[in-house]
N, C-alpha and C positions, 0 to 999 in steps of 0.2 A: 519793066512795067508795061501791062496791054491795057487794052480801052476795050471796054463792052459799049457800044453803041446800038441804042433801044430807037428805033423807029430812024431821028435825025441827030445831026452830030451835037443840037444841042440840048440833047437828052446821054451826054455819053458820062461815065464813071471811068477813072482810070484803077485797074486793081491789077496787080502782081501775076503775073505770066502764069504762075503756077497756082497760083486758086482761080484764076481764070480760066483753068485748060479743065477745073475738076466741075465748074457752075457749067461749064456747055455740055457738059455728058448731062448732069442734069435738069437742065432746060431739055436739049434735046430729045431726052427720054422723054420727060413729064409733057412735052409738046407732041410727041410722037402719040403718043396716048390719048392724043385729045383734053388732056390735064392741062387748064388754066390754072395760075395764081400769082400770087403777092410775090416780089422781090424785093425785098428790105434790106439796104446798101446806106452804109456811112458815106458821107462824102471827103474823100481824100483830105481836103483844104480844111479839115475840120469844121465845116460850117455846120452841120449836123447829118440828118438821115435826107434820102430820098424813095421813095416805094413805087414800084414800077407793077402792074396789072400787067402781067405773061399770058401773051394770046399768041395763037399761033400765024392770025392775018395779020402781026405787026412785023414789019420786017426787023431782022437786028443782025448785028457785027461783032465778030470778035477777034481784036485785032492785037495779035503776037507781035513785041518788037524782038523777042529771043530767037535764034534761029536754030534750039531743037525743043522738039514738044517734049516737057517735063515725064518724069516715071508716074504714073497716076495710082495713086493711096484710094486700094476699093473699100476702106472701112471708112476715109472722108466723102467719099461719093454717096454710103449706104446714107450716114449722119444729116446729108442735106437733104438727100431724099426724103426721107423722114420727117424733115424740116418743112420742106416744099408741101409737103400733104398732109401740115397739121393746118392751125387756125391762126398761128402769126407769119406763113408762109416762110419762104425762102431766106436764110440769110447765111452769112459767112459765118460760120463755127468755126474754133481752132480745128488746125490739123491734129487729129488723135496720131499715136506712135503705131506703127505697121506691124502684127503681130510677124512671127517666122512661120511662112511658109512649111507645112508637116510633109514629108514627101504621100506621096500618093498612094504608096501599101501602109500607111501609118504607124512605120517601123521607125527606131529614132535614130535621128541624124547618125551621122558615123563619127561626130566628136560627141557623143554621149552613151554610143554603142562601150559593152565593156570588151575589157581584151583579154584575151588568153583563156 
């Protein structure tokens, strides 16, 4: 479990290492871009939501307790992106399933090539 910490610690949300590792790419980008918005987070304890305004002069934290950074799923990253730059802004979607990689001539794998 990591902690996103938005400006002070007690502004922090504790969420899962690994959807954590996939909301910093895109904060990072959508910040990098000069893209403000809305971050819409349940609150762990069940209490309910909290919504966070994404500026890039707030300072924030992201803090891993796992000690390796997860495989990162590019079709959950597209998903929030998406998300981040509609009108209910940012929030945690399921992880979609990771399509198979096509190799690069677009010739098929070698367990679906035929033989002989």
């Amino acid at each position: 479990m990591g902690r996103f910490i938005y400006d002070t610690i007690g502004n922090a949300i504790d969420i899962e290492d690994r959807t954590l590792a996939h909301l910093r790419i895109v904060m990072m980008n959508k910040l990098r871009r000069g893209e403000s918005f809305m971050f819409d987070v349940e609150v762990g304890d069940g209490t309910g939501r909290r919504s966070f305004w994404m500026h890039a002069s707030v300072p924030m934290q992201f803090h891993f307790y796992g000690s390796r950074p997860p495989r990162i799923n590019r079709a959950w990253v597209d998903e929030m992106m998406i998300a981040a730059s509609g009108p209910h802004g940012l929030t945690i979607v399921p992880e979609p399933t990771e399509e198979r990689e096509k190799p690069a001539n677009g010739a098929a794998s070698e367990e679906a090539a035929p033989t002989g």
